[in-house]
C-alpha positions as CSV (number, residue, x, y, z in Angstrom):
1,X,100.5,5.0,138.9
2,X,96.8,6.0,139.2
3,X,97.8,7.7,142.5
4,X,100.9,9.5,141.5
5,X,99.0,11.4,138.2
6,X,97.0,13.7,140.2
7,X,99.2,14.6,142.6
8,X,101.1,15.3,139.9
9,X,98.6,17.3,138.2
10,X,98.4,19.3,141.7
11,X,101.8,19.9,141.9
12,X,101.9,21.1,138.4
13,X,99.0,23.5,138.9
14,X,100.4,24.7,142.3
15,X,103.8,26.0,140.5
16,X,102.1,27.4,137.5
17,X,99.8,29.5,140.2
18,X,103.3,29.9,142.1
19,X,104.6,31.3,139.0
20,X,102.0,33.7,138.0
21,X,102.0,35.2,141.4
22,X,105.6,35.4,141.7
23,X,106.3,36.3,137.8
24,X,104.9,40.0,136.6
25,X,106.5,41.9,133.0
26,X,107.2,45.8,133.2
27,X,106.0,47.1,129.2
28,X,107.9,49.6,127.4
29,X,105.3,52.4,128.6
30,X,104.9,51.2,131.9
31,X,106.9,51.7,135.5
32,X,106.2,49.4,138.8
33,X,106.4,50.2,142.4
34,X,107.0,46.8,144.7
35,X,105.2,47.0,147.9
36,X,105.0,44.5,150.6
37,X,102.5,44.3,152.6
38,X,101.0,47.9,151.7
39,X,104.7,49.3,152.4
40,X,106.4,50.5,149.3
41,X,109.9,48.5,148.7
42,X,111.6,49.6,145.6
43,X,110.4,51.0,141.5
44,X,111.6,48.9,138.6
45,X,111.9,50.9,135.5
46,X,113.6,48.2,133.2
47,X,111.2,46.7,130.6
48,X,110.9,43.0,130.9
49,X,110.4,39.8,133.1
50,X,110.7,40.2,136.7
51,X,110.0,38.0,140.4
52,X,108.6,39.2,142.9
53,X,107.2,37.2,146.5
54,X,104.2,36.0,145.6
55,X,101.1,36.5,147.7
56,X,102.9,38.9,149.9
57,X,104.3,41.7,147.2
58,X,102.4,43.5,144.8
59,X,103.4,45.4,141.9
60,X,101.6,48.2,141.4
61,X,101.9,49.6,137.5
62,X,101.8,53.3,136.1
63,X,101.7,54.8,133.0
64,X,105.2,56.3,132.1
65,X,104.1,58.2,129.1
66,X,102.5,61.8,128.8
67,X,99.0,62.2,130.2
68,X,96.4,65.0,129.6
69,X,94.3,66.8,132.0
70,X,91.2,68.7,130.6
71,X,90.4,71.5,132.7
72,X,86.5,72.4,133.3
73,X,85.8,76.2,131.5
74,X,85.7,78.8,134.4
75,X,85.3,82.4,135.2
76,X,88.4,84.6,136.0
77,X,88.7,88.0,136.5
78,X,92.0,90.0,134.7
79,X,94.1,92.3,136.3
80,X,91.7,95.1,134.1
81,X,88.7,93.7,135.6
82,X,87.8,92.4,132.4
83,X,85.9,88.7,133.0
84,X,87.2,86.2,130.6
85,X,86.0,82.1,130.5
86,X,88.6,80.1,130.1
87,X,89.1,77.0,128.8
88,X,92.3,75.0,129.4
89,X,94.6,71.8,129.3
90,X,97.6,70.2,131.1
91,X,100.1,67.6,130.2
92,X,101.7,65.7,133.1
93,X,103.9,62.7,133.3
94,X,104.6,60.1,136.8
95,X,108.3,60.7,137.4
96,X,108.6,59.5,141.1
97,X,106.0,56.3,141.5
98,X,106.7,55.9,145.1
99,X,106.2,59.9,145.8
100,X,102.9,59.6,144.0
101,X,102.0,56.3,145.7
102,X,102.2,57.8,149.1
103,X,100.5,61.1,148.1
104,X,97.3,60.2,146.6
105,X,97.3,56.1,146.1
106,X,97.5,54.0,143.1
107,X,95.4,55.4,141.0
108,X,94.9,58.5,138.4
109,X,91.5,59.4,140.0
110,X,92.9,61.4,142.7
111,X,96.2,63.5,141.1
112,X,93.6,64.8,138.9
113,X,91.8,66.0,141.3
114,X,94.4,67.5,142.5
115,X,96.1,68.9,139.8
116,X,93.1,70.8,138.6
117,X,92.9,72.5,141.4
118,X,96.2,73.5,141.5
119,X,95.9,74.6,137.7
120,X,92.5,76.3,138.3
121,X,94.6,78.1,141.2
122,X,97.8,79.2,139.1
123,X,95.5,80.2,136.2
124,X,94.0,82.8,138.6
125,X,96.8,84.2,139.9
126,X,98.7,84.6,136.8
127,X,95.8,85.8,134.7
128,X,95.0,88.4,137.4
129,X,98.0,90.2,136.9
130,X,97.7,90.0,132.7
131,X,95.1,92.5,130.6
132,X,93.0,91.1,128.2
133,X,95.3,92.4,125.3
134,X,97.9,90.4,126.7
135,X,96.4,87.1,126.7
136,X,94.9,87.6,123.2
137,X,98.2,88.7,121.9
138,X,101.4,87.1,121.2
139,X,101.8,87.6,125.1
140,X,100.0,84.4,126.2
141,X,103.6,82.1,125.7
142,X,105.0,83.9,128.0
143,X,101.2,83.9,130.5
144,X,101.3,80.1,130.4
145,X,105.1,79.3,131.0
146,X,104.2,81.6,134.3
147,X,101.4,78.9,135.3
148,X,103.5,76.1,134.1
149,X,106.1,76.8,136.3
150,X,103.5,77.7,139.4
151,X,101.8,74.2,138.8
152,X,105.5,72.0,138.1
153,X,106.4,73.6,141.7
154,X,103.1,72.9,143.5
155,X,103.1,69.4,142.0
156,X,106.7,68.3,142.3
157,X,105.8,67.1,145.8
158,X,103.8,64.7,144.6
159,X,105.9,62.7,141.6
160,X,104.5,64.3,138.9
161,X,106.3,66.6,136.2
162,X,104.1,68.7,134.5
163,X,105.0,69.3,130.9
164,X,102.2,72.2,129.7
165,X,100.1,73.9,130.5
166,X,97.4,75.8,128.1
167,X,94.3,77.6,127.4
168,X,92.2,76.1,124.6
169,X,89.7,78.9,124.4
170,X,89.1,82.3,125.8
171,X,85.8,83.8,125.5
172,X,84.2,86.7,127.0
173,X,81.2,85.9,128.5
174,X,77.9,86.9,126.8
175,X,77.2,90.6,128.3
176,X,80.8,91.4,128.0
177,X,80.8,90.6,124.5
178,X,78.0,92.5,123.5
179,X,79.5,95.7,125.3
180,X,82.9,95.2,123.3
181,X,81.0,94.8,120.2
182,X,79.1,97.9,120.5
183,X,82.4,100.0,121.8
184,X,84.7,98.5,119.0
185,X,81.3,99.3,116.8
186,X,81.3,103.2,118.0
187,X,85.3,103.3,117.7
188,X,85.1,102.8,114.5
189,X,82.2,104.6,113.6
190,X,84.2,107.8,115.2
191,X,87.4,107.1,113.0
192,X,85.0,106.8,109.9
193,X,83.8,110.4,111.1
194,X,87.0,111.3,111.6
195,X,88.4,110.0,108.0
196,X,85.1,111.5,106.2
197,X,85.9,115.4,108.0
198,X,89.6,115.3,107.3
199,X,88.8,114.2,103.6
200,X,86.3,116.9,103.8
201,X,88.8,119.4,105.3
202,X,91.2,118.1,102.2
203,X,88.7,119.1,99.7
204,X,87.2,122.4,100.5
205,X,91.4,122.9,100.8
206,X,92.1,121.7,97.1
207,X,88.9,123.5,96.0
208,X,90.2,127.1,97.9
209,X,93.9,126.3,96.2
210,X,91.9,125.8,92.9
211,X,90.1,128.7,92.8
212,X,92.3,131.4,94.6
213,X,94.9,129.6,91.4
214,X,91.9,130.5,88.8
215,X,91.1,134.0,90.0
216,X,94.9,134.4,89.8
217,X,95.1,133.2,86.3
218,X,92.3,135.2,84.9
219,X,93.8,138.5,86.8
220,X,97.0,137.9,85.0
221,X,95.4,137.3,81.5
222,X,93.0,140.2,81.5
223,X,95.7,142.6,82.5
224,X,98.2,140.8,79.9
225,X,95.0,141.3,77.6
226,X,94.3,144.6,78.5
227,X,98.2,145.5,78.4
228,X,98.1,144.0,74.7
229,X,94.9,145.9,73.5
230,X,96.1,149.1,74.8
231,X,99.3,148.7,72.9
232,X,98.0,147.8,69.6
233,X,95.4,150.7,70.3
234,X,98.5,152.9,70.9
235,X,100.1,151.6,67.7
236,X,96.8,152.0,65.9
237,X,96.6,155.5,66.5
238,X,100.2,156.4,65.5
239,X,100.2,154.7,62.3
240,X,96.8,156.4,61.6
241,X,98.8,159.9,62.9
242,X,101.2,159.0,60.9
243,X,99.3,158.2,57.3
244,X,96.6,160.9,57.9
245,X,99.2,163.9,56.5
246,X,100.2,162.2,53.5
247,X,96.8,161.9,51.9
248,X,94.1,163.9,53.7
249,X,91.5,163.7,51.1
250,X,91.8,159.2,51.6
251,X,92.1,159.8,55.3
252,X,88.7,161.7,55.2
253,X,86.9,159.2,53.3
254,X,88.5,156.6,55.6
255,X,87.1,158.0,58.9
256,X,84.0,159.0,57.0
257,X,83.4,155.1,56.2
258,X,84.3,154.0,59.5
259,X,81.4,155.9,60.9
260,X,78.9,154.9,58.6
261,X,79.9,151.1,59.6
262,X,79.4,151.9,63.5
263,X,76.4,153.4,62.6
264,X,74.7,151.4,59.8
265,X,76.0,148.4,60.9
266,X,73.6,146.7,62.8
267,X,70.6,147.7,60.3
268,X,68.4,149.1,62.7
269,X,70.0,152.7,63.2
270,X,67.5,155.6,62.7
271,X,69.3,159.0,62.0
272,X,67.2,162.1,62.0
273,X,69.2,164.7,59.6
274,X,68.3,167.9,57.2
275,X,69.1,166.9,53.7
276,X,72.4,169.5,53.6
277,X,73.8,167.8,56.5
278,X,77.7,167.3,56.1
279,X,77.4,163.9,57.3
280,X,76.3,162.6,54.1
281,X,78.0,164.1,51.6
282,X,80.1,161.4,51.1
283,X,76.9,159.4,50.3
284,X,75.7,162.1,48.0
285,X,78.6,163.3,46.2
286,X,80.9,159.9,46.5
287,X,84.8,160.7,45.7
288,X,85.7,160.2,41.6
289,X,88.0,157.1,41.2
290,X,90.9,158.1,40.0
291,X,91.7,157.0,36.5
292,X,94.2,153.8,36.0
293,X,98.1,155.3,34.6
């Protein structure tokens, strides 16, 4: 009895160790390549429990879900020669474990790598052929499905499906930006110029409409004036034409009147006369008023 417990205890221990080397789970997010020996046999895909050899097959795990790249920021040159730093991403995903095993290994460390290369690569090429205006514009969906494609093609070859492709931030670097400031500054100083001598152009217009309409206006009412004056002057004169025969003696004192107005008016006239002058006879002698019927 004493003698049978621990080699029952081995032989316990020996088929739990048995077990865990022969016994391995694949997780929801997770796919397995078999190899034996270092020499890939088969990729398990189903989630659960599964055996393998133990001691002389490994199981090699990778992540099944979506993985991001970050890109370091780099220098690339447009197809206007414009300079631009850009700063971008990728999205990839393992679709063929055993391709990607026997391209770079069993680890992430060295698709990577890879891939930003690649990325750096397509971003150069595609952006060469873009202006600036088109990658700052609603033109840059259609710029990165161009490198997306380039980098799914370049790394289809080695398992790996690449999802997206993007640029987080484009900047201008410093000197560049300085320059565009000061020509966007001048561009719109000139159309402020521009604005302020067509407003000015606008206003000596409305002024010359203004007063070429005023000059008008004032022709037209002196000569309607003038027109009027010389009518009532004409009718003036024939209704005195016509009175003066019907009572010459009234039409006399009239005129006479009139002329003492014009010239005593003011109060400053100085008339130099002989006491018989005719001209004031009417002050002298003044008419009798004739007596009430």
């Amino acid at each position: 009895m004493s003698r049978s417990l621990p080699m029952l205890l081995a032989a316990v221990i020996v088929v739990l160790v048995l077990a865990s080397a022969s016994l391995f789970t694949v997780g929801q997010t997770e796919q397995v390549l078999l190899t034996q020996f270092g020499q890939p046999i088969r990729v398990i895909e189903d989630p659960g429990l599964h055996a393998k050899l133990p001691f002389i097959q490994t199981a090699i795990s990778f992540d099944r879900r979506l993985l991001d790249l970050d890109i370091p920021a780099e220098e690339v040159i447009l197809g206007d020669q414009r300079r631009l730093i850009v700063d971008s991403f990728a999205r990839f995903r393992i679709t063929n474990p055993l391709r990607y095993y026997q391209a770079v290994g069993a680890t992430e460390a060295g698709i990577r790598a890879r891939m930003a290369s690649v990325v750096s690569s397509a971003l150069r090429r595609v952006l060469g052929n873009e202006t600036l205006l088109n990658v700052l514009s609603a033109q840059r969906g259609r710029i990165m499905g161009l490198i997306r494609d380039q980098v799914n093609t370049e790394m289809s070859g080695f398992g790996v499906a690449v999802d997206d492709v993007r640029i987080r931030r484009a900047d201008l670097p410093e000197g560049n930006t300085q320059a565009i400031l000061s020509r966007m500054q001048s561009e719109r100083q000139r159309v402020a110029a521009l604005a302020r001598a067509e407003g000015a152009e606008a206003s000596a217009r409305i002024r010359a409409d203004a007063e070429r309409d005023r000059t008008v206006l004032l022709a037209e009412a002196r000569a309607n004036a003038d027109r009027l004056r010389g009518q009532g002057e004409a009718q003036a004169t024939a209704t005195y034409a016509a009175a003066a025969p019907k009572d010459p003696q009234f039409f006399a004192i009239w005129r006479t009147l009139q002329a003492y107005r014009s010239v005593f008016d003011a109060g400053r006239a100085r008339l130099v006369l002989s006491p018989d002058d005719g001209f004031l006879d009417l002050l002298k002698h003044p008419p009798a008023v004739p007596a009430s019927p």
